[in-house]
Backbone as CSV, one residue per row, in Angstrom:
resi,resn,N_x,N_y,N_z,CA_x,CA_y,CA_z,C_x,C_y,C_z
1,UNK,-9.292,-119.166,105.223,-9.797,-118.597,106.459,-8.713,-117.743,107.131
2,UNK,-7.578,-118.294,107.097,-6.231,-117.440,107.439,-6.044,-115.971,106.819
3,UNK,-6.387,-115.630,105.366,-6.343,-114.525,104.763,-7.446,-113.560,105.430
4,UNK,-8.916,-114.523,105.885,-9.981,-113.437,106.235,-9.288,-113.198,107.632
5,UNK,-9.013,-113.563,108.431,-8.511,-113.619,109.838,-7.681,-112.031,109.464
6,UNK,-6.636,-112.180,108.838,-5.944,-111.091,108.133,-6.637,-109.974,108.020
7,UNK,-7.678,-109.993,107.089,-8.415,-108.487,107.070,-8.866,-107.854,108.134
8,UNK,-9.313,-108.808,109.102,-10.203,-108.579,110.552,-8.996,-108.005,110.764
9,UNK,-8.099,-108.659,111.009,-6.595,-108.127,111.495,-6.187,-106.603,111.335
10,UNK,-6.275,-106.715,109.706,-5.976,-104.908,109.416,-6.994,-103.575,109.780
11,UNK,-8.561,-104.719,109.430,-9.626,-103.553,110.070,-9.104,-103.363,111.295
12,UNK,-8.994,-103.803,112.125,-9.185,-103.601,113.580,-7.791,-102.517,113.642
13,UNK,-6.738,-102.470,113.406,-5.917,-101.856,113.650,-6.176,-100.160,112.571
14,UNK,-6.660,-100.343,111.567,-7.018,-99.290,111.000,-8.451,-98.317,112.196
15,UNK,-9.015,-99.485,112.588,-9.680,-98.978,113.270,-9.484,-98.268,115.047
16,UNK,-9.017,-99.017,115.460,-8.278,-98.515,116.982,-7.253,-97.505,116.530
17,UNK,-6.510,-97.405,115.439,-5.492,-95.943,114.847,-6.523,-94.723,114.982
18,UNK,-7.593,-94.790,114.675,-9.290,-93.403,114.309,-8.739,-92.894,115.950
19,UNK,-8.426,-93.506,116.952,-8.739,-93.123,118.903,-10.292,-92.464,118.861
20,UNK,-11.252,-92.958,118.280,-12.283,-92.707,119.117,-13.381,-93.629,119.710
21,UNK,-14.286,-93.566,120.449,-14.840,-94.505,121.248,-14.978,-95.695,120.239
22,UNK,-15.666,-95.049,119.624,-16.844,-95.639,118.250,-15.957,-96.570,117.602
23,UNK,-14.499,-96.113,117.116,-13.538,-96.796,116.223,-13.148,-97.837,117.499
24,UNK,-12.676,-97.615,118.357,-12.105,-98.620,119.298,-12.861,-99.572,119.590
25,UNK,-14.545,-99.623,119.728,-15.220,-100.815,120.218,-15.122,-101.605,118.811
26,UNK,-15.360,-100.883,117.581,-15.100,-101.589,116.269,-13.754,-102.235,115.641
27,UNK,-12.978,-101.740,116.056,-11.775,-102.582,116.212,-11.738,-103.525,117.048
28,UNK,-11.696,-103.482,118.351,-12.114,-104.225,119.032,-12.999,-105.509,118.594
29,UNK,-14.006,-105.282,117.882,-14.843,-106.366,117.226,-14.461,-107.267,116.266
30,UNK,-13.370,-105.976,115.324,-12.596,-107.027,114.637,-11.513,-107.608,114.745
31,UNK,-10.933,-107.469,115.859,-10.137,-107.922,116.521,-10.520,-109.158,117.037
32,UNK,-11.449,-109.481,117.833,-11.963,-110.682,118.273,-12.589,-111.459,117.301
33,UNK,-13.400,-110.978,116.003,-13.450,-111.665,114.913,-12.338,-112.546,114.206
34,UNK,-10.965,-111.481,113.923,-9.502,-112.385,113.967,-9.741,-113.660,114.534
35,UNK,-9.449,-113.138,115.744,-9.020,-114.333,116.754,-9.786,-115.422,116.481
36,UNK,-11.200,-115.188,116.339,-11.951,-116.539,116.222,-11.784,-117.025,114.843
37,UNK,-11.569,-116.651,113.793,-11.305,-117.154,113.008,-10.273,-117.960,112.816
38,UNK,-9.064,-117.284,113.459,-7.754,-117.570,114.084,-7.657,-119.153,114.501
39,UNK,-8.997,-119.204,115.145,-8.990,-120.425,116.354,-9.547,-121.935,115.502
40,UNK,-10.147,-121.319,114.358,-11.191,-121.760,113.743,-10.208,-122.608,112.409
41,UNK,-9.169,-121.888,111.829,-8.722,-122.372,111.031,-8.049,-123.372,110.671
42,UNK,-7.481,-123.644,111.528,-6.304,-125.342,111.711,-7.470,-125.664,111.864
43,UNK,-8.476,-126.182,112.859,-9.215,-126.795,112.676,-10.330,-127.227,111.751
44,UNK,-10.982,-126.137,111.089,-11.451,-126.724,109.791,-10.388,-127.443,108.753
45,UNK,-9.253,-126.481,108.477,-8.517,-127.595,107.715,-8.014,-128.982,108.168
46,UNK,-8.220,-129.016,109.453,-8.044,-130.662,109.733,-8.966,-131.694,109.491
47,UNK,-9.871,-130.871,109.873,-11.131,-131.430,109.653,-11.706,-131.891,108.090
48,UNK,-10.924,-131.097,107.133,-11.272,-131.324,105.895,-9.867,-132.345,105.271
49,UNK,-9.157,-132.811,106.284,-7.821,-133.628,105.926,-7.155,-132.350,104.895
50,UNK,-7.242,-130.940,104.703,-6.470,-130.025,104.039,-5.085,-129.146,104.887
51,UNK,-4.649,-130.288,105.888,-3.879,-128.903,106.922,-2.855,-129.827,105.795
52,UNK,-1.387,-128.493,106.042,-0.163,-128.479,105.123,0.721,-127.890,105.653
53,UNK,1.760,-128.195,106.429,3.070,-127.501,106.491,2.911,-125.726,105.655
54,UNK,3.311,-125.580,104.867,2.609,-124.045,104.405,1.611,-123.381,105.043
55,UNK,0.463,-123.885,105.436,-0.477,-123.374,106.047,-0.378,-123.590,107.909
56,UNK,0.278,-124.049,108.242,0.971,-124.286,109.307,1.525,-122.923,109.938
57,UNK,2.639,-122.169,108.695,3.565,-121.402,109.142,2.697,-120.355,108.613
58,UNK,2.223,-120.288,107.196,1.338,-118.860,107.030,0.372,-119.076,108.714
59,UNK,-0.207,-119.622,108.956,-1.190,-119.020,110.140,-0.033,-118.264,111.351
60,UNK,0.985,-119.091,111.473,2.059,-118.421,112.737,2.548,-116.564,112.161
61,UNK,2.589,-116.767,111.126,3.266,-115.772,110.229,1.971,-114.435,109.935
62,UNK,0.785,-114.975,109.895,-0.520,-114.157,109.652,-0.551,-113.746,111.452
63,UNK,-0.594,-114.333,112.309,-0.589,-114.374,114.262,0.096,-113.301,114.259
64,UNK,1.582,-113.125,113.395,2.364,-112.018,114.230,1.717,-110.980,113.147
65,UNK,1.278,-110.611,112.249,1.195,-109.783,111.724,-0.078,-108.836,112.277
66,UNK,-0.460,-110.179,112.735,-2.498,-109.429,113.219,-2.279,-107.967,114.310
67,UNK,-1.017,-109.369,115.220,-0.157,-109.022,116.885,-0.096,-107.449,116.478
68,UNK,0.469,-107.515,115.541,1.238,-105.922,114.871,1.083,-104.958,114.970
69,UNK,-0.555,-105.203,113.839,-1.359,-104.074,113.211,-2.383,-103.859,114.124
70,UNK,-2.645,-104.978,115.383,-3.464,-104.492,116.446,-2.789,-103.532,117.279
71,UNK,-1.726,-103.717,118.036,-0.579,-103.036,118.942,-0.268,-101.732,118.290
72,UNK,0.273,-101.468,116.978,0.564,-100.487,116.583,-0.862,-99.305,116.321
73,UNK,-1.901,-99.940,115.673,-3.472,-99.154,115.485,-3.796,-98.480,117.356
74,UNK,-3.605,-99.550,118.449,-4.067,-98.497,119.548,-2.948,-98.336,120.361
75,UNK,-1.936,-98.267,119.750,-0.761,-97.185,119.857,-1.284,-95.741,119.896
76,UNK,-1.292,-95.741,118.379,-1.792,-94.134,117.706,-2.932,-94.315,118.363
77,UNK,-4.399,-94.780,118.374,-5.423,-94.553,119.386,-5.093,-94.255,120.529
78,UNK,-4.056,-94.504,121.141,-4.048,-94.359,122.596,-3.235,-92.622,122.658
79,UNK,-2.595,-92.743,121.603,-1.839,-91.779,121.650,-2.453,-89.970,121.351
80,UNK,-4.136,-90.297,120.484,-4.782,-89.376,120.186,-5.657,-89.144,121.391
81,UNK,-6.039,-90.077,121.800,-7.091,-89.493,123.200,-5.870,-89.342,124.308
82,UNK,-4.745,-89.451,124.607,-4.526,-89.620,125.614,-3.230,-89.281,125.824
83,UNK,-2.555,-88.023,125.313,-0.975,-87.524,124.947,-0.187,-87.818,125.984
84,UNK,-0.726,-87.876,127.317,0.136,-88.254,128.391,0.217,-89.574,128.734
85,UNK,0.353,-91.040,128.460,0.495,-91.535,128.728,1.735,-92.211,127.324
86,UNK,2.550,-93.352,127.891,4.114,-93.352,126.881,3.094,-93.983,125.871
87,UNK,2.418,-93.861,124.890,2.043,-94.990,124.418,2.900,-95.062,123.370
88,UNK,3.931,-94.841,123.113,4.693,-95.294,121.657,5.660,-96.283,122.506
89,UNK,6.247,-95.957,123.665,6.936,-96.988,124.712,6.685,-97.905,124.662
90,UNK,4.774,-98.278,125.040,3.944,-99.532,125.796,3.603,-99.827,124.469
91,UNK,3.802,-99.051,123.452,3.463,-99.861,122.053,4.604,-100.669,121.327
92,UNK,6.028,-100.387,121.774,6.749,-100.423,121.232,7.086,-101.957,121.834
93,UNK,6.646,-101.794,123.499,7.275,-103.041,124.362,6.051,-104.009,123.648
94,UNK,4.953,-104.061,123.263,4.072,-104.933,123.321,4.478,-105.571,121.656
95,UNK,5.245,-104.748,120.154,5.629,-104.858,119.357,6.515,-106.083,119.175
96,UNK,7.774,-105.729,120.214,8.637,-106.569,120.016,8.594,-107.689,121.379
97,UNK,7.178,-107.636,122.165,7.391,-108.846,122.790,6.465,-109.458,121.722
98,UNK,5.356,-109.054,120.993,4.796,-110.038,119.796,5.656,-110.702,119.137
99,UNK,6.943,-109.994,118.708,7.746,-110.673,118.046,8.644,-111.779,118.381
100,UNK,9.083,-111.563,119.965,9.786,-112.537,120.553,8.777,-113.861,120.740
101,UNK,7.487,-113.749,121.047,6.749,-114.454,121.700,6.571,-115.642,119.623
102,UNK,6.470,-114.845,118.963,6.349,-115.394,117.368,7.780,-116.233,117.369
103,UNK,9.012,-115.977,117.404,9.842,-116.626,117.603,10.231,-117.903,118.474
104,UNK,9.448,-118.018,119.226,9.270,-118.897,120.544,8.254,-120.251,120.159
105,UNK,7.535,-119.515,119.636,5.970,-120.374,118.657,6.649,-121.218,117.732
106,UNK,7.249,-120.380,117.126,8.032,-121.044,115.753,9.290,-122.111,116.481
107,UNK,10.057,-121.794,117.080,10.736,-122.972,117.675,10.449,-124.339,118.439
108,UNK,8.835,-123.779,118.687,8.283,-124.826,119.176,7.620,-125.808,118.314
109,UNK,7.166,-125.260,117.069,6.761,-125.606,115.830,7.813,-126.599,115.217
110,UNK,8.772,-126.010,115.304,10.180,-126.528,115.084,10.569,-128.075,115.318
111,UNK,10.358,-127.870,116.928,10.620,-129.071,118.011,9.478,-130.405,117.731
112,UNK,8.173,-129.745,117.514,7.026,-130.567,116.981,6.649,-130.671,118.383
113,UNK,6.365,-129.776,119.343,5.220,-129.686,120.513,4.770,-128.641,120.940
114,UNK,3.939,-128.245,121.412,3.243,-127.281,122.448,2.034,-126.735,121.358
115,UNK,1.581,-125.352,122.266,0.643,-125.182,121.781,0.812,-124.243,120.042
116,UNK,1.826,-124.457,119.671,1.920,-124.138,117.789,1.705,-125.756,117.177
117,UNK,1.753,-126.525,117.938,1.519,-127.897,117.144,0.330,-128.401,117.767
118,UNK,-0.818,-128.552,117.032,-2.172,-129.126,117.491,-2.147,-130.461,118.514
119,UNK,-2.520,-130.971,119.348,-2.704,-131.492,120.011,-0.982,-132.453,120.476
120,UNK,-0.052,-131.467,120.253,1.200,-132.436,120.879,2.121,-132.180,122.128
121,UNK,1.218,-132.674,122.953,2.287,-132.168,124.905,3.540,-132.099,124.381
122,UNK,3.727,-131.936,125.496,5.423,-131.596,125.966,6.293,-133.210,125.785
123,UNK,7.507,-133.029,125.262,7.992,-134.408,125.028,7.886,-135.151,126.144
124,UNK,8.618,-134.415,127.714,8.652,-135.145,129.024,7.527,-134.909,129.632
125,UNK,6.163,-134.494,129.326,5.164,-133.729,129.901,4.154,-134.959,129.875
126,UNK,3.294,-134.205,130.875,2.003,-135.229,131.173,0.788,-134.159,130.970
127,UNK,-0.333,-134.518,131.039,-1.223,-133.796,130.828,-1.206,-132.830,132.423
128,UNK,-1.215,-131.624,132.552,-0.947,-130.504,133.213,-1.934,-130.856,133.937
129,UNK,-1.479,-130.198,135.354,-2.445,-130.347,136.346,-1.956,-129.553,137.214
130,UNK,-0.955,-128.882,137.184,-0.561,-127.462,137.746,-1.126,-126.252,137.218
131,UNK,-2.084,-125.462,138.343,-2.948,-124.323,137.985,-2.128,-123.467,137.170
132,UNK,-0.900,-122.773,137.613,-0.212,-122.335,136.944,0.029,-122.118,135.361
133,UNK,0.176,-123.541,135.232,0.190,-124.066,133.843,-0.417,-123.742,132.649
134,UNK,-2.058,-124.239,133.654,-3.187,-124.166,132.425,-3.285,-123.015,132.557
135,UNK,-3.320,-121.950,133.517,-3.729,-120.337,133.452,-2.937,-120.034,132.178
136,UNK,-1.486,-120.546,131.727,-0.796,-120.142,131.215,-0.825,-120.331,129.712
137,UNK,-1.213,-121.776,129.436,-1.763,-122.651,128.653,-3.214,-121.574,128.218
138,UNK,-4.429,-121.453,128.948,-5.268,-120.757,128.168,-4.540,-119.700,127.595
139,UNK,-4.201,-118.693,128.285,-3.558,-117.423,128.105,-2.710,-117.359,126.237
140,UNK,-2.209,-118.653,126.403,-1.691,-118.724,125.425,-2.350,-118.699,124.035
141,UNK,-3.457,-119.713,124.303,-4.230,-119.762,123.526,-5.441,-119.252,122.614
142,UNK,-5.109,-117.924,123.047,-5.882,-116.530,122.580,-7.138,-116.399,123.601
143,UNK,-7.240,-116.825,124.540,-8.622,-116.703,125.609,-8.742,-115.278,125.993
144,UNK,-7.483,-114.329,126.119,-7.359,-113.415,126.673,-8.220,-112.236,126.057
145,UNK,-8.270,-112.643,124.681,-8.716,-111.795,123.546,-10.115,-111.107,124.034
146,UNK,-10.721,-111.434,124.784,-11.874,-111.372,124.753,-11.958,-109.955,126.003
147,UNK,-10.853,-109.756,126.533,-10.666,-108.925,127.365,-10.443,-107.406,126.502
148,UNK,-9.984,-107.293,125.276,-9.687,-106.461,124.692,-11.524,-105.655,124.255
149,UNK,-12.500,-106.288,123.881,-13.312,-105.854,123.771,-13.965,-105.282,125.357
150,UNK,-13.810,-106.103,126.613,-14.158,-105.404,127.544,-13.508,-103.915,127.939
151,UNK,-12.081,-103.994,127.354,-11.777,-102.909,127.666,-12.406,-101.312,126.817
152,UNK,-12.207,-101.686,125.835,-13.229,-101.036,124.892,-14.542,-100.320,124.826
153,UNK,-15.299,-101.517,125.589,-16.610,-100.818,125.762,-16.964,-99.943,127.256
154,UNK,-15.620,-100.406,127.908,-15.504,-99.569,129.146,-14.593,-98.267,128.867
155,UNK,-13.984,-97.870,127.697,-13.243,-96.708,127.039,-11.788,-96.762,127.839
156,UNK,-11.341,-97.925,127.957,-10.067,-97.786,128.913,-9.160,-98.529,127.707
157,UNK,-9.153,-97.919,126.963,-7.747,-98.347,126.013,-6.285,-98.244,126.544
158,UNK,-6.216,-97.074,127.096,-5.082,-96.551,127.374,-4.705,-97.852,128.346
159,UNK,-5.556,-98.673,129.406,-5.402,-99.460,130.230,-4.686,-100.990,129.466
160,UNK,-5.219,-100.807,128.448,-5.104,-102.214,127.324,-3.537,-101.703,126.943
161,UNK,-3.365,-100.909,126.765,-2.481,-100.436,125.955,-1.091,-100.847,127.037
162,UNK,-1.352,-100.459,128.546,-0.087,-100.660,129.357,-0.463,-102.299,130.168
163,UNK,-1.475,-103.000,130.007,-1.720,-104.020,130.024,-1.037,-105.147,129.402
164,UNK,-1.344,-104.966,128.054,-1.234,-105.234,127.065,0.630,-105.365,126.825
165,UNK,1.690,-104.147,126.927,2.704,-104.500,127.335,3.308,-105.245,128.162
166,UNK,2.603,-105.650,129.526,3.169,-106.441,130.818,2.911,-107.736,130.145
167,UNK,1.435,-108.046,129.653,1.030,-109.369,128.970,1.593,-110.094,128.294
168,UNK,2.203,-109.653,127.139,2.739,-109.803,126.352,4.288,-110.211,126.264
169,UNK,4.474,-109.347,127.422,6.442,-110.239,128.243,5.939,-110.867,128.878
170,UNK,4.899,-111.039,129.791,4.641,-112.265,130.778,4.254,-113.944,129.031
171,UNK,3.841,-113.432,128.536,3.333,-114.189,127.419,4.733,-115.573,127.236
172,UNK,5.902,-114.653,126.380,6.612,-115.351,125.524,7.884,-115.446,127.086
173,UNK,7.438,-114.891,128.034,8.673,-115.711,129.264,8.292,-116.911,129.728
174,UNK,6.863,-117.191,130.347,5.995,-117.878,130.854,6.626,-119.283,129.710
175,UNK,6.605,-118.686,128.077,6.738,-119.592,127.191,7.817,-120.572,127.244
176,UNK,9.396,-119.297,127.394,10.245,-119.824,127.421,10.725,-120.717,128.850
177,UNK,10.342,-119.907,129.859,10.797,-120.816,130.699,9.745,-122.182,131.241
178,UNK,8.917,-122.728,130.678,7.973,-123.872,130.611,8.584,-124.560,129.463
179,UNK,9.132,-124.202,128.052,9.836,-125.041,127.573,11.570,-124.838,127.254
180,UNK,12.044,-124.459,128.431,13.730,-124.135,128.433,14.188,-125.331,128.364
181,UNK,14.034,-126.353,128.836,15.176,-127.722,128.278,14.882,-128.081,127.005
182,UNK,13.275,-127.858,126.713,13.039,-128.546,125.062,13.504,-127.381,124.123
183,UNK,13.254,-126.185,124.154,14.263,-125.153,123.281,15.442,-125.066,122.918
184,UNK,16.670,-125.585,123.586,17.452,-125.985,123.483,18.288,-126.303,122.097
């Protein structure tokens, strides 16, 4: 399920690269197809007693790649409808906060808590009850995704695109500083 997640992954970025309406809501589609598959996969393999360390890190490792080929595809989309706005900048910031934010995942993976490890709180943590938190907590958890198709069918890529940069550092800071003593 991780490999199909993947293709959705590359359509969508092959597709938001086209910058036109038509390609962007279709990327867009497969973009959120990803994701749900995304969401879908640890859990069927748990469910089938098949989850594995290997498949653990390929899904973290397939996450940043999707991150990638989505960011970089409405880069160039943003960049064909829309020459004035930085989009190789806001593509570039949203690139390497995917990457920091993948690094952050993986250390947490590491540690054996948060949300890269299925159902394991925080070592000193209680179940959250600071709004903050859970806003942060969904956010994390790919909920946001679903915003990318609204933007889409409203033709505001370019909006996703400098969105999408702020998000994405708010993403993997939010990360680090909620688990700065357990990173360590």
């Amino acid at each position: 399920m991780t490999l199909i997640s993947l293709c959705f992954g590359i359509l969508s970025g092959v597709f938001l690269a086209q910058g036109t309406y038509a390609c962007f809501i279709l990327g867009a589609l497969c973009f959120q197809i990803a994701m749900i598959l995304d969401n879908c996969d640890g859990n069927i393999a748990r469910a089938k007693n098949m989850k594995s360390e290997f498949g653990a890190w390929l899904d973290i490792f397939v996450d940043l790649l999707i991150d990638i080929l989505f960011f970089a595809g409405l880069t160039l989309g943003v960049q064909k409808i829309n020459p004035s706005v930085p989009a190789i900048l806001l593509g570039s910031l949203c690139i390497a906060g995917s990457i920091i934010n993948c690094v952050v995942v993986s250390a947490e993976k590491v540690r054996g808590f948060g949300p890269a490890v299925f159902n394991t709180p925080h070592p000193r943590g209680t179940n959250r009850k600071n709004i903050f938190f859970k806003i942060i907590d969904a956010i994390r958890e790919g909920d946001s995704s679903w915003f990318v198709l609204l933007f889409a069918l409203f033709g505001k890529m370019d909006f996703l695109l400098a969105a999408g940069a702020v998000y994405i550092q708010i993403l993997w800071l939010s990360a680090v500083l909620m688990n700065f003593k357990w990173l360590k």
